[in-house]
C-alpha positions as CSV (number, residue, x, y, z in Angstrom):
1,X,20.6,11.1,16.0
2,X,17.6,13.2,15.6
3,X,15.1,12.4,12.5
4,X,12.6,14.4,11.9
5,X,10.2,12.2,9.9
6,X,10.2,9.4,11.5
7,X,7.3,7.8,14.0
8,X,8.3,6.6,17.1
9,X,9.3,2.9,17.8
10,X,6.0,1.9,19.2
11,X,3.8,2.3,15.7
12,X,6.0,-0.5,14.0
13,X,4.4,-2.9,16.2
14,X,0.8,-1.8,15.4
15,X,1.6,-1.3,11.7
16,X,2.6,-5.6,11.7
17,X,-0.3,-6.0,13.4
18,X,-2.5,-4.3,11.3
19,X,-0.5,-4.7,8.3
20,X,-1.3,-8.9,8.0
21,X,-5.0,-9.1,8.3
22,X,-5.1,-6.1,5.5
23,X,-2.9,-7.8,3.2
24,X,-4.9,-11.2,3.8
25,X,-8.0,-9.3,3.7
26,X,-7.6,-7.0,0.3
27,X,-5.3,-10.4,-1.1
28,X,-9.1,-12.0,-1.0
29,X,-10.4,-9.3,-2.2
30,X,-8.2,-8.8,-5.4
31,X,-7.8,-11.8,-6.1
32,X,-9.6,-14.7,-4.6
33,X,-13.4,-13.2,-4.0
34,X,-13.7,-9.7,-5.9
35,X,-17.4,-10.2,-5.9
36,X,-17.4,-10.1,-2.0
37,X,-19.0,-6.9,-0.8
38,X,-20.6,-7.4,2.7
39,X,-24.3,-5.4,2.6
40,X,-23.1,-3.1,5.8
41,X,-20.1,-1.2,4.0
42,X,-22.6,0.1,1.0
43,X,-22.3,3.5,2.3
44,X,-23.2,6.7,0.2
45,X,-19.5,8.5,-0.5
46,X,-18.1,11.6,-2.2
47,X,-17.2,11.1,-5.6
48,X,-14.9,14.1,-7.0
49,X,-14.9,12.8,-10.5
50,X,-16.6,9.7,-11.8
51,X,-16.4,9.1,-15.8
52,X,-19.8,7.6,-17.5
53,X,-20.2,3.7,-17.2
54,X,-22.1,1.4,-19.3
55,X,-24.7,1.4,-16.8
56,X,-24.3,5.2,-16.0
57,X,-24.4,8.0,-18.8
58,X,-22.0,11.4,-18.3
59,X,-19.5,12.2,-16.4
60,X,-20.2,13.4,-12.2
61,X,-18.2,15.9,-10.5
62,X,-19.0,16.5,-6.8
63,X,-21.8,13.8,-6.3
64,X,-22.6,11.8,-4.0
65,X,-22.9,7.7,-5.1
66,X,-24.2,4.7,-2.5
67,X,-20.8,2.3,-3.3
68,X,-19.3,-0.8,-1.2
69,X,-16.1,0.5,0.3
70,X,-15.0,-2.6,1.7
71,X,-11.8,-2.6,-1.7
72,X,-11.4,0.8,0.3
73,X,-10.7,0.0,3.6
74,X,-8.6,-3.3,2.9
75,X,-5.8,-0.7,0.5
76,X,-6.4,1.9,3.6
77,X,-5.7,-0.1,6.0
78,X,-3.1,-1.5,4.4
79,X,-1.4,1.4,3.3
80,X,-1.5,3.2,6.5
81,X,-0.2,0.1,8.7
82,X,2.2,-0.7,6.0
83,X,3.5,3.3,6.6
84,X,4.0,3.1,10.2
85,X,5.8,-0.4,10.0
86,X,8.0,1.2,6.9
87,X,9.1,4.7,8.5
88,X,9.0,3.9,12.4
89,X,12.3,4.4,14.1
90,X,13.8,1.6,14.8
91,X,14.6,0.5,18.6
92,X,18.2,2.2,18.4
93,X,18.2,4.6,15.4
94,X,21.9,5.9,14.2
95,X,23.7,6.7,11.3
96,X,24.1,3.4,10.4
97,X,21.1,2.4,10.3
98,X,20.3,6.0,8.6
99,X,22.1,5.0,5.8
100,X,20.4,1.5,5.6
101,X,17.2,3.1,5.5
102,X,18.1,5.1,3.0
103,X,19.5,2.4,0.7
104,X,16.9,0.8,1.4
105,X,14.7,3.4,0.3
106,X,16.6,4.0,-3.3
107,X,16.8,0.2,-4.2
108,X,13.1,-0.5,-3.8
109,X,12.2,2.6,-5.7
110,X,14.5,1.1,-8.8
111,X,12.9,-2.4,-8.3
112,X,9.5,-0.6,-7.8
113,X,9.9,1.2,-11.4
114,X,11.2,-1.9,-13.4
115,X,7.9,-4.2,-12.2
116,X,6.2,-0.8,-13.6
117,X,7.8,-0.5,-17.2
118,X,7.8,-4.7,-17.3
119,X,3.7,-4.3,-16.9
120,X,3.3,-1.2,-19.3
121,X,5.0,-3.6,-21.7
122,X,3.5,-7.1,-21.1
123,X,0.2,-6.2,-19.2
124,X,-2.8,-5.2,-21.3
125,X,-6.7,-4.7,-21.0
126,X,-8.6,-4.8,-17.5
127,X,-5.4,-6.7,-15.6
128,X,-3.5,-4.0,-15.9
129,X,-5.8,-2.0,-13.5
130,X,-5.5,-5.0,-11.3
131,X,-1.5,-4.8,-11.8
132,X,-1.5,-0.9,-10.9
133,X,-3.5,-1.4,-7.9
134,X,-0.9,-4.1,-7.0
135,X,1.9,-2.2,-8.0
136,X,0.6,1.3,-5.5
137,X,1.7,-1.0,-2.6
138,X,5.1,-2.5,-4.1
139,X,7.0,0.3,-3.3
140,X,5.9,-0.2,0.7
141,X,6.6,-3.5,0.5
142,X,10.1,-3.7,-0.9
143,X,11.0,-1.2,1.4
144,X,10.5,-3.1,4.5
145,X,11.3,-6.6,3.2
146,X,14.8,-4.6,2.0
147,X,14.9,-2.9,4.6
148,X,14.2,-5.4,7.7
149,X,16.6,-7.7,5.6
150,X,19.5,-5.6,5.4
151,X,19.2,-5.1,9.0
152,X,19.0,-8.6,9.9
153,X,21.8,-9.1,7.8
154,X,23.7,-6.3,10.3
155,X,22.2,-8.3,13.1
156,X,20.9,-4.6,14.3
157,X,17.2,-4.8,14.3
């Protein structure tokens, strides 16, 4: 069967090995050590907007700021592994598995939405920007655990 978006076989296995050290790494980061910021990854970025702080007055479009990007890179990192384990064919892509994919797809996008509307209800204050940051990734996640799940189950992976 031909898909169209789909990477070849071959990324999967760099996204899962790519995908575990950046979900051990930003996992420290969110949760255990959010202080951590090693000195070499203060670079100066782009900023398109940036809203006034306590410590900073006004509102900046189009500057540039001297930040620590290593939050950054862990959710980059993780994203973009986690992408290329997600939507990489798999070894013998069919209809079947199409339609698992697919499924797949649909059932963590409910899932993904009901964690969202249980945190807008019972998640207040500053956790909640810790709960959306979380919750950007869920979708990924619940794909390939469904996913990888419903094709073990199939015993076609």
């Amino acid at each position: 069967m031909k898909t169209k978006f789909l990477l070849p076989n071959k990324f999967k296995k760099v996204g899962w090995v790519l995908m575990i050290p950046a979900a051990i790494i930003g996992t420290y980061f969110l949760f255990v050590n959010p202080d951590f910021e090693p000195d070499f990854l203060k670079l100066p970025v782009l900023v398109l907007y940036m809203q006034g702080t306590p410590f900073n007055e006004g509102t900046s479009f189009f500057s540039i700021i001297s930040t620590n990007i290593s939050n950054e890179l862990a959710g980059i990192f993780f994203l973009v592994s986690a992408m290329m384990v997600a939507f990489s064919k798999a070894k013998n892509e069919d209809e079947y598995i199409t339609k698992i994919r697919l499924e797949s797809l649909v059932w963590a996008t409910y899932v993904n939405y009901a964690i969202l509307l249980f945190g807008m209800l019972f998640v207040f204050g500053l956790e909640f920007l810790t709960f959306m940051i979380f919750n950007m990734f869920t979708l990924l996640i619940l794909f390939i655990f469904k996913f990888n799940f419903a094709l073990y189950k199939s015993k076609r992976l």
